[in-house]
Backbone as XML, in Angstrom:
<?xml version="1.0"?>
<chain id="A" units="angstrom">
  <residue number="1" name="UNK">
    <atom name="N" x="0.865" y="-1.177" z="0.000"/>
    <atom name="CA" x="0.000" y="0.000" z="0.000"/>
    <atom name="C" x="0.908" y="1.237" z="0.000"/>
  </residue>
  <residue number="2" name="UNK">
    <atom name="N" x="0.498" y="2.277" z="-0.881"/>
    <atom name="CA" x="1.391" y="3.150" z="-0.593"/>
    <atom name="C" x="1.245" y="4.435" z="0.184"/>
  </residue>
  <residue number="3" name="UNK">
    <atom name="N" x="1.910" y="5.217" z="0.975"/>
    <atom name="CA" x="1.409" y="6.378" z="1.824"/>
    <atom name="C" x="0.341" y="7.249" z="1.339"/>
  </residue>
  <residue number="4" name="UNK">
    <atom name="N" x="-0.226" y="7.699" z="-0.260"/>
    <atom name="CA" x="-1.226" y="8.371" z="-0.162"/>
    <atom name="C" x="-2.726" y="6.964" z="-0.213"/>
  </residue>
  <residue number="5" name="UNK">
    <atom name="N" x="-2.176" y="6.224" z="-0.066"/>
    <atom name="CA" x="-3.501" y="5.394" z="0.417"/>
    <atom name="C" x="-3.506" y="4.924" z="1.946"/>
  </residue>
  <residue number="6" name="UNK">
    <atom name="N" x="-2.602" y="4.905" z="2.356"/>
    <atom name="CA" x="-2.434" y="4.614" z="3.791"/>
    <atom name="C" x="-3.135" y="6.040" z="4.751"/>
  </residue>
  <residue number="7" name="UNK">
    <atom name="N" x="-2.394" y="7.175" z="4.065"/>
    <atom name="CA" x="-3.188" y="8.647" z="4.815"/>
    <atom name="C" x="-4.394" y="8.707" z="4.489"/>
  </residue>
  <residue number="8" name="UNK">
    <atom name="N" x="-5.197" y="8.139" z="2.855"/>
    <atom name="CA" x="-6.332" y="8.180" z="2.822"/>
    <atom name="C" x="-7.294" y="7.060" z="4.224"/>
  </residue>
  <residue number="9" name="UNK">
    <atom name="N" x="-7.081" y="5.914" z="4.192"/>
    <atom name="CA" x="-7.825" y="5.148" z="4.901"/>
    <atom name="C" x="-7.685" y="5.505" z="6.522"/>
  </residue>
  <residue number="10" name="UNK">
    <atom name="N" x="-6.373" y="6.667" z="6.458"/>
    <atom name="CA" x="-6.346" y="6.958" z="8.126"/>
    <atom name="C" x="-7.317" y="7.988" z="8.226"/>
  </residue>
  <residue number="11" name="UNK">
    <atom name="N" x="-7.466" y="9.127" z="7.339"/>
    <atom name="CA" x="-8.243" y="10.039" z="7.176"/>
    <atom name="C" x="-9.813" y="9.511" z="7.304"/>
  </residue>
  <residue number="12" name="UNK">
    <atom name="N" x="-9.888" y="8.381" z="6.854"/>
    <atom name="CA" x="-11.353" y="7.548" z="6.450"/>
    <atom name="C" x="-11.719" y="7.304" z="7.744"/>
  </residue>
  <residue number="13" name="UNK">
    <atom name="N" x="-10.755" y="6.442" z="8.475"/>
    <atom name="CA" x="-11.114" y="5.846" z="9.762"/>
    <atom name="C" x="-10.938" y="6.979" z="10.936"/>
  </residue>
  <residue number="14" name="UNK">
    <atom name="N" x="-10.504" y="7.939" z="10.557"/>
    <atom name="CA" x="-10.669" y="9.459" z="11.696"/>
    <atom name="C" x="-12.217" y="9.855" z="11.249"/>
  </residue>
  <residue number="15" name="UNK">
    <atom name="N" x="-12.457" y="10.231" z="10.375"/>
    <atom name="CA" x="-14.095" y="10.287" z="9.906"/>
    <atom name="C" x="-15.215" y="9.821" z="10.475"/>
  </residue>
  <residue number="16" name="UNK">
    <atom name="N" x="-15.195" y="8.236" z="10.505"/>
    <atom name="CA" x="-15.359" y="7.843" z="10.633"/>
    <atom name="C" x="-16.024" y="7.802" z="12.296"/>
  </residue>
  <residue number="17" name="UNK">
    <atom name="N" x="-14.520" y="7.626" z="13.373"/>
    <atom name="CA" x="-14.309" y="7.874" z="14.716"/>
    <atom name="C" x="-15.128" y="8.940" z="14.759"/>
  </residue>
  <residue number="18" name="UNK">
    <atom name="N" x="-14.706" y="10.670" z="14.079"/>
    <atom name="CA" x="-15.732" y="11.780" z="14.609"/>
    <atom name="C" x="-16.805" y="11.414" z="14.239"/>
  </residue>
  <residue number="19" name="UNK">
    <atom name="N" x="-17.647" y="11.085" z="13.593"/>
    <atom name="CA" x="-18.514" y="10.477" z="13.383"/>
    <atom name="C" x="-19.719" y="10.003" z="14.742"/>
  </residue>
  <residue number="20" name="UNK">
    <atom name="N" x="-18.589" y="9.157" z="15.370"/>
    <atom name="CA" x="-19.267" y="8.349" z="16.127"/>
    <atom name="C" x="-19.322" y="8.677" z="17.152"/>
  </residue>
  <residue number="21" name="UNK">
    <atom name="N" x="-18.253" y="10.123" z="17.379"/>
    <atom name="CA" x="-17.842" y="10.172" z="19.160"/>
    <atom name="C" x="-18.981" y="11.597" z="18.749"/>
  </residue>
  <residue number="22" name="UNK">
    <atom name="N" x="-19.950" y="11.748" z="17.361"/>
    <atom name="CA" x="-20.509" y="13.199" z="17.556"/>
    <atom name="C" x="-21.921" y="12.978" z="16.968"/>
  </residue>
  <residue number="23" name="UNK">
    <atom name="N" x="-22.858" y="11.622" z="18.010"/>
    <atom name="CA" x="-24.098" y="10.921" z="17.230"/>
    <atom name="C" x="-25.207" y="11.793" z="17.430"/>
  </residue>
  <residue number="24" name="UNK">
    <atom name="N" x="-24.901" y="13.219" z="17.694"/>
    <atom name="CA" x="-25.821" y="14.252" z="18.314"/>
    <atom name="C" x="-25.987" y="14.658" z="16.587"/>
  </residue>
  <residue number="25" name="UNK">
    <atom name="N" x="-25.311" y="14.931" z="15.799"/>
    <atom name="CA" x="-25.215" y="15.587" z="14.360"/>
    <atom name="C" x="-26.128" y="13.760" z="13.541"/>
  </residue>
  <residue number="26" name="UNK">
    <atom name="N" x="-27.249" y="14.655" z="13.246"/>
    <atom name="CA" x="-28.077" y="13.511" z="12.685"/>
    <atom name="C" x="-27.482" y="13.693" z="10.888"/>
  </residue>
  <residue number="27" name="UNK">
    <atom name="N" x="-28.022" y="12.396" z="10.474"/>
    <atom name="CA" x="-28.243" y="12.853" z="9.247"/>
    <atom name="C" x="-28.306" y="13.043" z="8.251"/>
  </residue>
  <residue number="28" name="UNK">
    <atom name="N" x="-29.784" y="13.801" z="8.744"/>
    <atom name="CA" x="-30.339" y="15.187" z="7.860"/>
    <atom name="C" x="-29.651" y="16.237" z="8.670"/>
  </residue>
  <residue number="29" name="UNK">
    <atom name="N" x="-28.942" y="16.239" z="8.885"/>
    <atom name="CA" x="-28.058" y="17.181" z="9.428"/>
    <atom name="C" x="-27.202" y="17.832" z="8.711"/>
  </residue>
  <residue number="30" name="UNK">
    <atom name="N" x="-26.415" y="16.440" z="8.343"/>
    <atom name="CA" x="-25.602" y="16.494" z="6.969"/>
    <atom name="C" x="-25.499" y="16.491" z="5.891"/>
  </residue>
  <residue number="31" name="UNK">
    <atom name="N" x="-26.982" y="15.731" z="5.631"/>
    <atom name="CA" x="-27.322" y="16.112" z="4.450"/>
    <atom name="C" x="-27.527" y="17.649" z="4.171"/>
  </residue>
  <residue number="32" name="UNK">
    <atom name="N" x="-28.327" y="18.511" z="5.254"/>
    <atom name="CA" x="-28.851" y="19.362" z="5.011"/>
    <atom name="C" x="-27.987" y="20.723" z="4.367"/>
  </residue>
  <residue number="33" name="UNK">
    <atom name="N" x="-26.665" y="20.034" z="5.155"/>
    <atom name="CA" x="-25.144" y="21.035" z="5.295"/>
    <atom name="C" x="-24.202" y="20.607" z="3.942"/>
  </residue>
  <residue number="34" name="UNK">
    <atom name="N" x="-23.989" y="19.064" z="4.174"/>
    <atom name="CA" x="-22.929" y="18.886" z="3.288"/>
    <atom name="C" x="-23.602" y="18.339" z="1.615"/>
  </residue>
  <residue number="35" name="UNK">
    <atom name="N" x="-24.386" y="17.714" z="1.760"/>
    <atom name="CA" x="-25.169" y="16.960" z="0.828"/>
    <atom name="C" x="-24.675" y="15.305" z="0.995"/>
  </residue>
  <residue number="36" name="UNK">
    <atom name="N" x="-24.527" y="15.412" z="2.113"/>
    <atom name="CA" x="-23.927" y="13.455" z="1.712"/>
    <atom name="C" x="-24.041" y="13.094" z="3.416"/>
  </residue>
  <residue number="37" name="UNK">
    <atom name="N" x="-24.577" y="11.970" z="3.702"/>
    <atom name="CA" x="-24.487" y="11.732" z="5.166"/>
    <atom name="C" x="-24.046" y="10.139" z="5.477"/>
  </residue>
  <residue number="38" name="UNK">
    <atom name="N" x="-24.219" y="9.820" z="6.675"/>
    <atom name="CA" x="-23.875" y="7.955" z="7.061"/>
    <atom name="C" x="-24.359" y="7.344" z="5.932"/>
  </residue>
  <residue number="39" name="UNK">
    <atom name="N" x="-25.301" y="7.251" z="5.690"/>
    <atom name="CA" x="-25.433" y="6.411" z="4.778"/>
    <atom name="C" x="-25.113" y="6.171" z="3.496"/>
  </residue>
  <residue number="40" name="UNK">
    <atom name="N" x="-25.086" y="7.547" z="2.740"/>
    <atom name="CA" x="-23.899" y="8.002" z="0.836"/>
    <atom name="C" x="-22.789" y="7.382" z="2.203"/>
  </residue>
  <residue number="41" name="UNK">
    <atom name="N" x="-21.757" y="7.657" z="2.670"/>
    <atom name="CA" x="-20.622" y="6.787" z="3.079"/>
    <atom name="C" x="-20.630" y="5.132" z="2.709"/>
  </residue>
  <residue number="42" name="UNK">
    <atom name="N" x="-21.972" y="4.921" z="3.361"/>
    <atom name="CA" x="-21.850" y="3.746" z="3.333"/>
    <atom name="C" x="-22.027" y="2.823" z="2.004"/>
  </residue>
  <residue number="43" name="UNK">
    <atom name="N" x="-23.013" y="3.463" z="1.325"/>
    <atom name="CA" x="-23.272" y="3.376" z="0.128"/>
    <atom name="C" x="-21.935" y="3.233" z="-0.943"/>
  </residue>
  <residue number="44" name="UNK">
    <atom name="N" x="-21.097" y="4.157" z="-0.787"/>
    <atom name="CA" x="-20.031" y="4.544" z="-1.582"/>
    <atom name="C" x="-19.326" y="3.497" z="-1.669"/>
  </residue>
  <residue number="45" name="UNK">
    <atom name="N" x="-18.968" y="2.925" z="0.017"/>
    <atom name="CA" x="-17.901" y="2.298" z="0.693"/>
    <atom name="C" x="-18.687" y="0.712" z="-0.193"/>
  </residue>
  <residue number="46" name="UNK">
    <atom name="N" x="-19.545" y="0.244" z="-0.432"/>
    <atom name="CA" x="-20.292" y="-0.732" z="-0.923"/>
    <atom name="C" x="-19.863" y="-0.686" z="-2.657"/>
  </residue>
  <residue number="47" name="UNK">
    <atom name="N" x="-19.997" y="0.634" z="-3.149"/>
    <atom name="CA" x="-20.043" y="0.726" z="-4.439"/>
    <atom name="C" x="-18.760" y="0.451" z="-5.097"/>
  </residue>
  <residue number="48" name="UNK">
    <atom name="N" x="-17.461" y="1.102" z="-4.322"/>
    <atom name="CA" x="-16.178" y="1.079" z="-4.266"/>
    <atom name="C" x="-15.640" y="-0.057" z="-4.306"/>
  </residue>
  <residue number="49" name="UNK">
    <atom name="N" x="-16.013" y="-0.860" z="-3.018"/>
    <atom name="CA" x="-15.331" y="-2.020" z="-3.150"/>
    <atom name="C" x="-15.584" y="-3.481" z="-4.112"/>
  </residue>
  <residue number="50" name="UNK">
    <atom name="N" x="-17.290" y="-2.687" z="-4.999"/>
    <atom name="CA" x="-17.497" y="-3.682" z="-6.199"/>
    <atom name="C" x="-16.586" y="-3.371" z="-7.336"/>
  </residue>
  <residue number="51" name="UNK">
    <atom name="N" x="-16.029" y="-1.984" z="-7.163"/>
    <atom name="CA" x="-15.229" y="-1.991" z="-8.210"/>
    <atom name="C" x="-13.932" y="-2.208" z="-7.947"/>
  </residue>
  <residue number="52" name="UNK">
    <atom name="N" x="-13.525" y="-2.801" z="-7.153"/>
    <atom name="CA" x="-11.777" y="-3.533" z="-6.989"/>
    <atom name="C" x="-12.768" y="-5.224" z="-6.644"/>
  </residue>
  <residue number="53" name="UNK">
    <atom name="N" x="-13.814" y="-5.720" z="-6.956"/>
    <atom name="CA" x="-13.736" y="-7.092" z="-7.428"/>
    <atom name="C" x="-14.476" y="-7.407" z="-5.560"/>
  </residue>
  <residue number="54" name="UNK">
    <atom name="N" x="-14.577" y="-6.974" z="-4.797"/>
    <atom name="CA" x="-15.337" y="-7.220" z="-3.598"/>
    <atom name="C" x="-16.565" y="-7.014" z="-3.083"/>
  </residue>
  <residue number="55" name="UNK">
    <atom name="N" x="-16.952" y="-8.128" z="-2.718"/>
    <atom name="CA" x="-18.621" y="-8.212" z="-2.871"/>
    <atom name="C" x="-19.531" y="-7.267" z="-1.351"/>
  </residue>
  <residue number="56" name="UNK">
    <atom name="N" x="-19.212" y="-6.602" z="-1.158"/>
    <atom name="CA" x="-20.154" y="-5.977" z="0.282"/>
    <atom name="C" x="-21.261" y="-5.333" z="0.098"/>
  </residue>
  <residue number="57" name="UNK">
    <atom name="N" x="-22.498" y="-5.972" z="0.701"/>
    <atom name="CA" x="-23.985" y="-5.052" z="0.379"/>
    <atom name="C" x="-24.163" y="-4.107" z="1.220"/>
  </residue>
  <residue number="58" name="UNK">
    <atom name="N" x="-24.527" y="-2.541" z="0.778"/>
    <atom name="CA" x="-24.646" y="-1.486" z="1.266"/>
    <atom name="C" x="-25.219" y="-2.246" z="3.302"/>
  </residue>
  <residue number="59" name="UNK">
    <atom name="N" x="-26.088" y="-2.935" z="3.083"/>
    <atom name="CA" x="-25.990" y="-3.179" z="4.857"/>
    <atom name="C" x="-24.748" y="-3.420" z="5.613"/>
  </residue>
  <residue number="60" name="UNK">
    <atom name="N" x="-24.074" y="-4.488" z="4.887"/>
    <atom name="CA" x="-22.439" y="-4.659" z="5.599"/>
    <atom name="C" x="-21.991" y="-3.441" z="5.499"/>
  </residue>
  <residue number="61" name="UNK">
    <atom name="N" x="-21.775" y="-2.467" z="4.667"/>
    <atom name="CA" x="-21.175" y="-1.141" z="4.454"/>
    <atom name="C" x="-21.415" y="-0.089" z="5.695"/>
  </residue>
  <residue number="62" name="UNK">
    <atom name="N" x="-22.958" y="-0.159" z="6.249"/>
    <atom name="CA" x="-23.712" y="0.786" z="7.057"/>
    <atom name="C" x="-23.080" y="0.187" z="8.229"/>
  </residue>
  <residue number="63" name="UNK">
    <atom name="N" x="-22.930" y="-1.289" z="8.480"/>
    <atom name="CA" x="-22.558" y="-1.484" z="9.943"/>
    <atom name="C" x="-21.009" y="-1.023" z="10.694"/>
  </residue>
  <residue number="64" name="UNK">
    <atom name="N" x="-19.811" y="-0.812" z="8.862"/>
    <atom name="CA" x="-18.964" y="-0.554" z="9.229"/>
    <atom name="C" x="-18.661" y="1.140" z="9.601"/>
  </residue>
  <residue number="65" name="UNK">
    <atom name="N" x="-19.633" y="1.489" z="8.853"/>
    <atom name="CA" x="-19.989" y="2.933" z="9.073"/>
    <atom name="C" x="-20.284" y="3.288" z="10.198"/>
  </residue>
  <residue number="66" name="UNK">
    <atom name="N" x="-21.540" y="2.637" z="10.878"/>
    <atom name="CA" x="-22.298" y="3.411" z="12.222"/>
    <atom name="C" x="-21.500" y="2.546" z="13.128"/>
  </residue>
  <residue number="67" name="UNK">
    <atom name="N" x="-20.687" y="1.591" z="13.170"/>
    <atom name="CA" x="-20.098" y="0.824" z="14.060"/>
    <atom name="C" x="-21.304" y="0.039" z="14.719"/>
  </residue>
  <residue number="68" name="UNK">
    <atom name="N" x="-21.759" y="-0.761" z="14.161"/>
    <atom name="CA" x="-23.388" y="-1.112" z="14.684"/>
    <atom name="C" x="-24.338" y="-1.208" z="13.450"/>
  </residue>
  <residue number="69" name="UNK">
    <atom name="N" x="-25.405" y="-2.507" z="13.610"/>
    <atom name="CA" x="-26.342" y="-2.980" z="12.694"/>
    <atom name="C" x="-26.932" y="-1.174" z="12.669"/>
  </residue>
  <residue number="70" name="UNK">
    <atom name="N" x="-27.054" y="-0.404" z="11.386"/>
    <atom name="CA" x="-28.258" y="0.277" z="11.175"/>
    <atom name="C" x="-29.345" y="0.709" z="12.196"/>
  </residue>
  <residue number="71" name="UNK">
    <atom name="N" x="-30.090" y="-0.789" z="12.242"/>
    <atom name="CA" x="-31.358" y="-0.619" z="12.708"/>
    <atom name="C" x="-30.698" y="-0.600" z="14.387"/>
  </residue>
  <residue number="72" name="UNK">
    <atom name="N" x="-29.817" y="-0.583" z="15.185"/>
    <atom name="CA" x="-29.272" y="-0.286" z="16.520"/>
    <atom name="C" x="-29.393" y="1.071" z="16.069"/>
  </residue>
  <residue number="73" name="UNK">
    <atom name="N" x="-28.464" y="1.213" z="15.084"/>
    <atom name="CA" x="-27.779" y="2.883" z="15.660"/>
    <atom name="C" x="-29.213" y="3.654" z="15.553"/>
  </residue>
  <residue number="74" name="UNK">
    <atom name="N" x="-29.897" y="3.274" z="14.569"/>
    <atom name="CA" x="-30.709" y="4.258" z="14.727"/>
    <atom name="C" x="-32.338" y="3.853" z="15.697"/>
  </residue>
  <residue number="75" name="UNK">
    <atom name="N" x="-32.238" y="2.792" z="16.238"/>
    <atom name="CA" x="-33.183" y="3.191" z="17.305"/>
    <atom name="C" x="-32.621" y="3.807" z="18.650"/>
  </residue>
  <residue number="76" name="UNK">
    <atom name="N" x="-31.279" y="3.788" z="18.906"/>
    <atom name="CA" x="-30.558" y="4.293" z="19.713"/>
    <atom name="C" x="-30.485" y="5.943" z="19.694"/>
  </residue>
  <residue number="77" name="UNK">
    <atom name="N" x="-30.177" y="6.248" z="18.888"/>
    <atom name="CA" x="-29.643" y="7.472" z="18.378"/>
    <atom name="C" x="-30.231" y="8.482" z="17.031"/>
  </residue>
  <residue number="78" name="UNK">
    <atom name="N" x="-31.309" y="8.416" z="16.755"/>
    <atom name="CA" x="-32.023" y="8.892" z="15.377"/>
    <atom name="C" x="-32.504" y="9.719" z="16.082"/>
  </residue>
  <residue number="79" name="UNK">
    <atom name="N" x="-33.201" y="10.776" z="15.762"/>
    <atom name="CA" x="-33.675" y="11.753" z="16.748"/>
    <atom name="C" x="-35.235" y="12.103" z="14.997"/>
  </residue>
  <residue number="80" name="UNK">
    <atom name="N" x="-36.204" y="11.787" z="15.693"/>
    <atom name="CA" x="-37.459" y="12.690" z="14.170"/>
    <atom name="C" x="-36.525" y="13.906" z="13.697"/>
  </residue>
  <residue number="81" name="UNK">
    <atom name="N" x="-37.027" y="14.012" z="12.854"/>
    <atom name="CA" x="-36.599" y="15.127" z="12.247"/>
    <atom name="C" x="-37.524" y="16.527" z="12.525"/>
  </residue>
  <residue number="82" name="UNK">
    <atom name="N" x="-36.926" y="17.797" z="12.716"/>
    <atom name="CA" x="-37.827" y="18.735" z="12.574"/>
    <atom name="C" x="-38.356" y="19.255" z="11.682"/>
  </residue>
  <residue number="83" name="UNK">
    <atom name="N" x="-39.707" y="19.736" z="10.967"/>
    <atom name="CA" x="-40.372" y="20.475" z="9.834"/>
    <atom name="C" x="-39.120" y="21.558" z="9.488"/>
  </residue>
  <residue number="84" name="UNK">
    <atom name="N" x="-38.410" y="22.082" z="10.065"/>
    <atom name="CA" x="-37.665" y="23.157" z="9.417"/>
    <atom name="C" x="-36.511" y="22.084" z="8.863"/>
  </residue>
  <residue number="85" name="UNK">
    <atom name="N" x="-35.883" y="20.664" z="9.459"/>
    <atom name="CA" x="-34.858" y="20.238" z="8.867"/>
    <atom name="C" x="-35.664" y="19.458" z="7.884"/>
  </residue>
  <residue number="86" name="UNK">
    <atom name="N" x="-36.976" y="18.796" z="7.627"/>
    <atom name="CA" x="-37.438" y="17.757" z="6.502"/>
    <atom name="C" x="-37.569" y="19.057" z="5.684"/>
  </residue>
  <residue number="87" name="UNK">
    <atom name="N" x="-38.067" y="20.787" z="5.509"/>
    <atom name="CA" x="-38.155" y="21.590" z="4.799"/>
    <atom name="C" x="-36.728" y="22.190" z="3.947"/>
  </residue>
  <residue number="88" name="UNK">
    <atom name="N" x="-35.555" y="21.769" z="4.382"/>
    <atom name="CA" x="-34.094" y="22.347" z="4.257"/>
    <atom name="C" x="-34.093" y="20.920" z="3.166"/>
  </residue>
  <residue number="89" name="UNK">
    <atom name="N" x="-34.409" y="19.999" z="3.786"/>
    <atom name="CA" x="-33.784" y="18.524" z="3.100"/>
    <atom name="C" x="-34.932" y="18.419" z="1.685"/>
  </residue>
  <residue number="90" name="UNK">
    <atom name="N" x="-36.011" y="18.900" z="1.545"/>
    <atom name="CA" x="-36.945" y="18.919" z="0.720"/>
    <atom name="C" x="-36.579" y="19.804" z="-0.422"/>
  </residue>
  <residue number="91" name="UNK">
    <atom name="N" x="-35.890" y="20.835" z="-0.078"/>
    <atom name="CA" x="-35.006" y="21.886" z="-0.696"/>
    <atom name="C" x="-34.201" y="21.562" z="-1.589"/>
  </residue>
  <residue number="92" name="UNK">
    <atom name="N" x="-33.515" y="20.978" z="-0.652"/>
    <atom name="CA" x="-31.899" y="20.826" z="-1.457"/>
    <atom name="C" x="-31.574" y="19.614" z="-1.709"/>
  </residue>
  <residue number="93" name="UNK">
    <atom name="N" x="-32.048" y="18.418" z="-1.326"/>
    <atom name="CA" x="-31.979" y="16.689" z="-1.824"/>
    <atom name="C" x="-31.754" y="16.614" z="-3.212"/>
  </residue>
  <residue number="94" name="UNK">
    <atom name="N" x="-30.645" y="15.718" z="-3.119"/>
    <atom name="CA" x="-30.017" y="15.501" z="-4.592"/>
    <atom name="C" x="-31.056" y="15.083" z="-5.675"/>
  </residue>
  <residue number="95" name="UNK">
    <atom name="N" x="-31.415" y="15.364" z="-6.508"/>
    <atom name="CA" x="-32.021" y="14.313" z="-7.664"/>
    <atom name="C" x="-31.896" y="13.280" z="-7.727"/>
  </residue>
  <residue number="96" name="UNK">
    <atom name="N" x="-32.791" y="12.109" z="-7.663"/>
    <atom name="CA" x="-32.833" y="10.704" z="-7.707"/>
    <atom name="C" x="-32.002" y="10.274" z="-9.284"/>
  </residue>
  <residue number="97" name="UNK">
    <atom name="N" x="-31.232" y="9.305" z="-9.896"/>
    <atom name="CA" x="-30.499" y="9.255" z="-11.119"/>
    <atom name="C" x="-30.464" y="7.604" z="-11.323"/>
  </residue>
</chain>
């Protein structure tokens, strides 16, 4: 492996960590801010590794993401959403493709 992939996957797995040590930031949080949240990660991290020949379904992807099955993290930690954040996310949500 070479150092700009080694700093990438350290960078990934720091992400990752803030992520988890900051389960107060929902999201539609992030979506609302960045356009991409836990789950595009996880998604990606699924999509990515079909293209170097490895088979992981976006669920295996989410558990390595939230550190935890999905359906934990988010009965644990999901918070409803508020009308002003489903109105921000109604806004600005990517186009379906």
């Amino acid at each position: 492996m070479d150092k700009t992939t080694e700093i990438e996957a350290a960078v990934f797995r720091k992400l990752l960590a803030h992520l988890d040590a900051n389960k107060q930031v929902q999201n539609i949080d992030l979506m609302n801010l960045a356009n991409f949240c836990r789950n595009c990660l996880a998604k990606w991290y699924a999509a990515e590794a079909k293209q170097v020949g490895e088979e992981i379904s976006v669920d295996a992807a989410k558990e390595i993401v939230y550190g935890m099955p999905y359906a934990e993290w988010k009965a644990k930690y999901q918070q409803e959403a508020t009308p002003e954040q489903l109105a921000a996310f109604e806004k600005n949500k990517p186009s379906a493709k």
